[in-house]
C-alpha positions as CSV (number, residue, x, y, z in Angstrom):
1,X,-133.8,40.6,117.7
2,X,-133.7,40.2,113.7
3,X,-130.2,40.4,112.3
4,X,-128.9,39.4,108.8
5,X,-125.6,38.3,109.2
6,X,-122.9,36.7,106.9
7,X,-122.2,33.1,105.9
8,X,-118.9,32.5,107.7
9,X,-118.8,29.0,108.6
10,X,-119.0,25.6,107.3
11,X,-122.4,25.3,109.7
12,X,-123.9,28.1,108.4
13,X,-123.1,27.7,104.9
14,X,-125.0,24.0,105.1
15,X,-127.6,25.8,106.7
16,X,-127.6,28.6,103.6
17,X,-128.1,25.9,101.5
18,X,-130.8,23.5,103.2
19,X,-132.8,26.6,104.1
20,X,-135.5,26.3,101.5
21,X,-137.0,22.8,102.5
22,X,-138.1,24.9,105.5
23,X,-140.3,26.8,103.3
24,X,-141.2,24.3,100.7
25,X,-141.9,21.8,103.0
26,X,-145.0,19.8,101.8
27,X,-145.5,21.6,98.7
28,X,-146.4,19.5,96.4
29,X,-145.1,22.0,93.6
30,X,-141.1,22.2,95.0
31,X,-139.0,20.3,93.0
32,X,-135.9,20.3,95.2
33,X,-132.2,21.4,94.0
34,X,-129.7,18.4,94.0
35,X,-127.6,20.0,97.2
36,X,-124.3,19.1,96.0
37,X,-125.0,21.2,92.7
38,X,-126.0,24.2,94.5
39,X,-123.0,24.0,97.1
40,X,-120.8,23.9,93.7
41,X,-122.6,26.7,92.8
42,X,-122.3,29.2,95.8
43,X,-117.9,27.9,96.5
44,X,-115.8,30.6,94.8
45,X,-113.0,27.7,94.0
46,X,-116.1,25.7,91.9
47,X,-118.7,27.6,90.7
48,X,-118.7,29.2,87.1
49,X,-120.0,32.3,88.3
50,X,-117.0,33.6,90.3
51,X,-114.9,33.5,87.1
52,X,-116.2,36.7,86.3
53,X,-117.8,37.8,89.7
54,X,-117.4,37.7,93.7
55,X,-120.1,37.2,95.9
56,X,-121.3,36.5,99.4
57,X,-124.1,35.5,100.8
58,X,-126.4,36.1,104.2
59,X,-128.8,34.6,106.5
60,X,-131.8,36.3,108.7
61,X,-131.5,35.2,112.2
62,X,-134.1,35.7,115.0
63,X,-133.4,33.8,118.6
64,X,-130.9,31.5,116.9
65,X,-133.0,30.1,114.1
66,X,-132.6,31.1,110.8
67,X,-135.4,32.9,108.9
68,X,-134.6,33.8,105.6
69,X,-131.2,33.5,103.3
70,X,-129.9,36.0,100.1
71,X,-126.7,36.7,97.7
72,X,-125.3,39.0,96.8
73,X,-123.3,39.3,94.0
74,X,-121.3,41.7,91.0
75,X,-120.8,39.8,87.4
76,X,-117.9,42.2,86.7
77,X,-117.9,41.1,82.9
78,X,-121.3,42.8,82.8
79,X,-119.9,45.6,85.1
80,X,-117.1,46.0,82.4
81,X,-119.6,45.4,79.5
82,X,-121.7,48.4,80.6
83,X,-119.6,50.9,82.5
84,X,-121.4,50.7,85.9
85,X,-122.2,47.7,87.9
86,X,-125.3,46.4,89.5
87,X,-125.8,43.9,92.5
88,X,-127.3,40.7,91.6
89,X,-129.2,39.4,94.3
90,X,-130.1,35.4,94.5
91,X,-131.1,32.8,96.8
92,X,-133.6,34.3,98.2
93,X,-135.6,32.9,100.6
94,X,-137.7,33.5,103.3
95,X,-140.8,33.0,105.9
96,X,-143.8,34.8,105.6
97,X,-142.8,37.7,107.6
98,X,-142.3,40.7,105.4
99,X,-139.7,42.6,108.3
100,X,-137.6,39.5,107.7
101,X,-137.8,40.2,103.8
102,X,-136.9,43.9,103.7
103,X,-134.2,43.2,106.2
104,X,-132.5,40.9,103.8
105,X,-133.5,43.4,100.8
106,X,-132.1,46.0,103.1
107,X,-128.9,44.1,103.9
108,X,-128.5,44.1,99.5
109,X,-129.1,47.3,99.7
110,X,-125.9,48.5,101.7
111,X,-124.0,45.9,100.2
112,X,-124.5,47.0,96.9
113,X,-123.6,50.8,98.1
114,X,-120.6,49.3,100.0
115,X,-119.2,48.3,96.6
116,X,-120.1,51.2,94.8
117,X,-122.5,49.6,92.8
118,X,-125.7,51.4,91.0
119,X,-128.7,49.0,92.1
120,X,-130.1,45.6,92.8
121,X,-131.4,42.8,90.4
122,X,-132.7,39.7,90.2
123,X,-133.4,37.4,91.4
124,X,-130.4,34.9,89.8
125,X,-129.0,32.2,91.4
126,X,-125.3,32.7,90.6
127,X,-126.7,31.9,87.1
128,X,-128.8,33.7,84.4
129,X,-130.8,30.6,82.9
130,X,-131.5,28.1,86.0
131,X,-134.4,29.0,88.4
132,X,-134.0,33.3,87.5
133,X,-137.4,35.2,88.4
134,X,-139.8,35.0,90.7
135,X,-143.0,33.0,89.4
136,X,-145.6,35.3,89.1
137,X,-148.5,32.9,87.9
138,X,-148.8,29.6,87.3
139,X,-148.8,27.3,89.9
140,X,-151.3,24.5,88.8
141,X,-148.1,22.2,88.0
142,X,-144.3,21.9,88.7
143,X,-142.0,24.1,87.0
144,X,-140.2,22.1,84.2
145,X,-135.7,21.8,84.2
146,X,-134.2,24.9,85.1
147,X,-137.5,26.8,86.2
148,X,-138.2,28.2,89.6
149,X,-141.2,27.6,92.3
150,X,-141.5,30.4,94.5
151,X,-144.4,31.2,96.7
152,X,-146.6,34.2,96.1
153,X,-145.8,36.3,99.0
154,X,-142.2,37.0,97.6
155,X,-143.5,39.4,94.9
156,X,-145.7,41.4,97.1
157,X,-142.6,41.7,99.3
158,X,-140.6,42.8,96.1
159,X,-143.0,45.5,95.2
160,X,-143.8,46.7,98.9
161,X,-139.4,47.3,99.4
162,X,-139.5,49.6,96.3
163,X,-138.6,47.0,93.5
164,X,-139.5,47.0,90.0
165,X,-140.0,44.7,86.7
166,X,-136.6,45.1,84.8
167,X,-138.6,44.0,82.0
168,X,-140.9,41.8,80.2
169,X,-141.7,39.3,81.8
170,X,-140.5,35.3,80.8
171,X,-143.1,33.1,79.8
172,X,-143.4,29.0,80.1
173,X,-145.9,27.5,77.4
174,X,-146.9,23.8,77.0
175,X,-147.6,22.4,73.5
176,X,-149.8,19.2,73.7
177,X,-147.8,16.8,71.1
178,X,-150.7,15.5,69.6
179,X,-150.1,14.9,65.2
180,X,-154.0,15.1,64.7
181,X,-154.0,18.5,65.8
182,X,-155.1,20.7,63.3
183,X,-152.7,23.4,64.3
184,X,-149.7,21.2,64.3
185,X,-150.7,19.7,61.4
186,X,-150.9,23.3,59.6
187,X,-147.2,23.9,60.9
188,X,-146.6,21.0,59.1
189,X,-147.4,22.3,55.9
190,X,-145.9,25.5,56.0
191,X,-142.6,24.1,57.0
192,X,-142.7,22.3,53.8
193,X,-143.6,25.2,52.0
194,X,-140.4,27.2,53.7
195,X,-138.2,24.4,53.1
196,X,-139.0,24.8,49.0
197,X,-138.8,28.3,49.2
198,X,-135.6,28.2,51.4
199,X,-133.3,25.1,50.7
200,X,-130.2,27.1,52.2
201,X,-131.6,26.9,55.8
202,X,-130.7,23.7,57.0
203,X,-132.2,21.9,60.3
204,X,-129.2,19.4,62.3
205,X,-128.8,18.1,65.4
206,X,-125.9,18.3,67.9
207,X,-122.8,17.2,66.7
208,X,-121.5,15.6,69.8
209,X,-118.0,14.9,68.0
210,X,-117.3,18.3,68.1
211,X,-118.5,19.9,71.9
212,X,-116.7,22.8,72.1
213,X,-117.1,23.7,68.2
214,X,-121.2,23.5,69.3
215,X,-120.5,25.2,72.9
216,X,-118.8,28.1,70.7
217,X,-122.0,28.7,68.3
218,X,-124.5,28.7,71.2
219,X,-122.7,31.2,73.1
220,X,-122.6,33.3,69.8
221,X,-126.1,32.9,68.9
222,X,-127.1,33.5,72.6
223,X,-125.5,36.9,72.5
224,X,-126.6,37.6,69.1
225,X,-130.4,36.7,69.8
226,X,-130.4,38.8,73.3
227,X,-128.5,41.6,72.3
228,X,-131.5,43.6,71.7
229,X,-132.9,43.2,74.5
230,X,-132.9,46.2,77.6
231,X,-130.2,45.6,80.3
232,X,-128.8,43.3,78.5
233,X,-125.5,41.5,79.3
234,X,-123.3,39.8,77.2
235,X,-123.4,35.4,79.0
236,X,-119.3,35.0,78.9
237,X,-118.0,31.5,77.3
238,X,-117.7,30.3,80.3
239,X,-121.2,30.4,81.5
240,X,-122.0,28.9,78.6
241,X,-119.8,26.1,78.4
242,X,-120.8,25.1,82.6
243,X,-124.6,24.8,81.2
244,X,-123.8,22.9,78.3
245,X,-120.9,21.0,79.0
246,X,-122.5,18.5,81.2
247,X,-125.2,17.6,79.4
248,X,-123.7,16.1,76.6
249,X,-123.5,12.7,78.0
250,X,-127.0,12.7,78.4
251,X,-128.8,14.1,76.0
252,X,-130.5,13.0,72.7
253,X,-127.8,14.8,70.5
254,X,-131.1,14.2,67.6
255,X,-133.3,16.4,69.8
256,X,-130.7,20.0,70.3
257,X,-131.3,21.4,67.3
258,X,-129.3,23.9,65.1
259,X,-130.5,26.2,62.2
260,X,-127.5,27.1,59.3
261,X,-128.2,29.8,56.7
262,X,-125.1,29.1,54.0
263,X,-123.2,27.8,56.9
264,X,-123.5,30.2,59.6
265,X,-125.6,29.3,62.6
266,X,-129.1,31.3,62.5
267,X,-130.8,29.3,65.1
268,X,-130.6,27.1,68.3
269,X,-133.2,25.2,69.5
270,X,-132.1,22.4,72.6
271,X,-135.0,19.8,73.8
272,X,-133.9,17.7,76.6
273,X,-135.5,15.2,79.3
274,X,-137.7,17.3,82.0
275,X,-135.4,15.5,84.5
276,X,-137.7,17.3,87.0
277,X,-140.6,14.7,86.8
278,X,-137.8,12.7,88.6
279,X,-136.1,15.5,90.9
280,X,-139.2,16.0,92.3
281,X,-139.2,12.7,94.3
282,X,-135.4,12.6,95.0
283,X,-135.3,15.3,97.8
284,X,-132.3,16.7,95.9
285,X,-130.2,13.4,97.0
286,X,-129.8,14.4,100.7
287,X,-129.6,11.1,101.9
288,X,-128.4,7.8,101.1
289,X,-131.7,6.5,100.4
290,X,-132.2,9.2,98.2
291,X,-130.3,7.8,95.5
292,X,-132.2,4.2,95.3
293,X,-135.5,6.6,94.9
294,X,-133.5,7.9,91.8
295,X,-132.6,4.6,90.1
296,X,-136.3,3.7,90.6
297,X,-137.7,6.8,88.8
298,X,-135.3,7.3,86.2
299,X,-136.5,4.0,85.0
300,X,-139.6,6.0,83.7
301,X,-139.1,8.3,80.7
302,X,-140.1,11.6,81.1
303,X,-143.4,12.7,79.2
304,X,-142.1,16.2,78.9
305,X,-139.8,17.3,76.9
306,X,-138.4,20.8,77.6
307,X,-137.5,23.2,75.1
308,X,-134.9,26.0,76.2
309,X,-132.8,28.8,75.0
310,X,-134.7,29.3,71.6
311,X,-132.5,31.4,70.1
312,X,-133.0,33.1,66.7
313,X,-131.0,36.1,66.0
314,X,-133.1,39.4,64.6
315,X,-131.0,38.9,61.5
316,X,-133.2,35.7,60.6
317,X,-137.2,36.3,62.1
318,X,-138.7,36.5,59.1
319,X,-136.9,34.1,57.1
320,X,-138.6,30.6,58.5
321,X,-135.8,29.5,60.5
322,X,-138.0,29.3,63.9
323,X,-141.2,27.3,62.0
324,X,-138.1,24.9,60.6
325,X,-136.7,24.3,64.1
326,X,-140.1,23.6,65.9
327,X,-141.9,21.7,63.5
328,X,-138.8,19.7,63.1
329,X,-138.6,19.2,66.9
330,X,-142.8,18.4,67.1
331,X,-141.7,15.5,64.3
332,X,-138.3,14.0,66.4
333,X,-140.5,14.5,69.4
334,X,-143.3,12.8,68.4
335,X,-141.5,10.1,66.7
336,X,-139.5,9.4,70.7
337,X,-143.3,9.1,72.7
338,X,-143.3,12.1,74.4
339,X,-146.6,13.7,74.6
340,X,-146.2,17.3,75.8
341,X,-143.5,20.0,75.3
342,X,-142.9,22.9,77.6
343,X,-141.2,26.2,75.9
344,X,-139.4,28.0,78.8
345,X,-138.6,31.1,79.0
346,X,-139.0,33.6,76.6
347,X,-140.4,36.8,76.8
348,X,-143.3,37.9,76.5
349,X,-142.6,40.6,73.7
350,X,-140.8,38.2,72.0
351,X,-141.5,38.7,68.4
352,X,-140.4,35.2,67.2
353,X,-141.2,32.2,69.7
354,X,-144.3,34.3,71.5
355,X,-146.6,34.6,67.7
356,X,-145.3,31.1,66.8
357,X,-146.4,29.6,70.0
358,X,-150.0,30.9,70.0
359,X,-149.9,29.7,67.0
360,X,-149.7,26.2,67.8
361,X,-152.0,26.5,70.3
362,X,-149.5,26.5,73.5
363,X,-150.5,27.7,76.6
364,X,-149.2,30.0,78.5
365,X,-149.3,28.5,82.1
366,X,-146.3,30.4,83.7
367,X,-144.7,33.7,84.4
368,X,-141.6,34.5,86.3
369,X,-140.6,38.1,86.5
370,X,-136.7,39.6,87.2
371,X,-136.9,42.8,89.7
372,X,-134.5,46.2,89.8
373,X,-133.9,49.0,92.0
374,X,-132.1,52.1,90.6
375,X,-130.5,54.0,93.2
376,X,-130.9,57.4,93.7
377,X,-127.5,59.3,93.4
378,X,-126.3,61.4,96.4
């Protein structure tokens, strides 16, 4: 008998979170989670997300083994932001079985009327920038830092409960970092060319001195880049500052970029280490032994760098600010050996990073779509 049944215990909770290495297992495309920062993740008295939300999450059982795991969740700021709340469903997972699937989508499904809420969306993992979507195409390489691997059954099982794209779809594009391309070399040139005609936008990088000063502007920008986009949400501080925060010990504070127009932040525009060219080979530090497979690979440096979050408000797309911040990044980049950059995610309709990227020649070589279901009233 197939039930889906709550996460109650200690036990079941490990096995929540170790569920998807039996559906990964040898695909050579999974870059595993590091376990303990998803267990932070899905623990009320840790994880950013319950600061503004509540969750709880489910496994699919059949004969005592588990088949299939999902969350569900409200982010009552956005409930509060527009008026009526939605369930955010994440963490899903399951075999190739689509009854198991539409008994977990089922399961969201009354949860979400139990709480009075208008729909479902997602998927999110407890988090709207790491791993959201479910890839779509693209699966001639691994997914770069903060980007999913899902396998291709799980959006025919999406469409076949009833579920819908919320909207355009994100896109992952990979710009070769090669000087002696002609298109680069033409970005060049018209950077130049904006810098004369603009010398009140200036180009920095992080100013690690001042953290939560830097936290403060990306979260503004963020909100003030997205704003015009459908369903969307205002990211609270906090979210923000749990993404960010972290990383400043780590990163190459040269390489997260700001734009200023007169002072005011116009444009953000982070590169950091795709730590997943290690991750992949760590089995998300499981064991022990894990951890000695981590000092040996982080001694190799990356040859990706990953470009998130580009965020130019509408206020400044046709000024030059985005040409500034990437051909500013292709020069620090260059100049630090790495020899490919991936652009992940933006949308497809964006009309700033989408024109710009084609433009350089990136290819597109991944697409990860966010689902909805709208609830019929009565």
């Amino acid at each position: 008998m197939l039930e889906v049944l709550p996460v109650l215990t200690p036990r079941e909770r490990r096995t929540f979170l170790t569920f998807p290495w039996r559906i990964y297992k040898g695909d050579p495309l999974w870059v595993p989670p590091i376990l303990a920062e998803r267990a932070k993740t899905i623990d009320p008295r840790r994880g950013g997300f319950f600061k503004n939300g509540y969750a709880d999450l489910f496994i699919a059982w059949r004969d005592g083994q588990p088949l299939g795991t999902i969350c569900c969740a409200e982010d009552q700021a956005a409930t509060k932001f527009k008026g009526q709340g939605e369930c955010m469903i994440g963490f899903f997972e399951c075999i190739e079985d689509f009854a198991v699937a539409e008994a977990l989508l089922a399961r969201a499904e009354s949860w979400a009327r139990e709480h009075d809420l208008t729909g479902l969306y997602g998927p999110y993992n407890l988090n709207y920038d790491d791993s959201r979507g479910l890839l779509i195409a693209g699966r001639d390489r691994p997914p770069v830092l903060w980007c999913g691997h899902t396998p291709p059954y799980y959006a025919e099982y999406f469409d076949r409960f009833g579920m819908q794209r919320r909207a355009d779809d994100g896109l992952a594009y990979a710009v070769d970092l090669d000087l002696e391309n002609p298109k680069l070399q033409r970005l060049m040139r018209l950077a130049e060319k904006i810098r004369a005609r603009r010398p009140d936008i200036l180009v920095r990088g992080a100013n690690l001195k001042d953290v939560d000063g830097e936290i403060d502007r990306v979260w503004d920008l963020t909100n003030r880049s997205l704003a015009h986009l459908d369903g969307f949400t205002p990211w609270p501080r906090e979210m923000v500052e749990e993404m960010l925060k972290p990383m400043a010990d780590v990163v190459d504070p040269e390489l997260i970029l700001f734009a200023e127009v007169d002072g005011r932040p116009a444009g953000f525009f982070p590169g950091v280490d795709n730590m997943n060219e290690v991750l992949i080979h760590v089995n998300g530090l499981c064991h022990p032994w894990d951890y000695l497979k981590l000092a040996w690979h982080m001694r190799r440096k990356p040859k990706c760098l990953a470009i998130k979050s580009v965020l130019v408000p509408p206020e400044y797309w046709d000024t030059g600010v985005g040409v500034l911040l990437f051909a500013e990044m292709v020069r620090r980049a260059v100049a630090r050996g790495y020899t490919w950059a991936d652009l992940s995610i933006t949308g497809e309709e964006n009309p700033d990073t989408r024109p710009l990227a084609l433009h350089l020649g990136a290819l597109e070589y991944k697409r990860y779509r966010i689902y909805q279901k709208k609830f019929t009233q009565g």
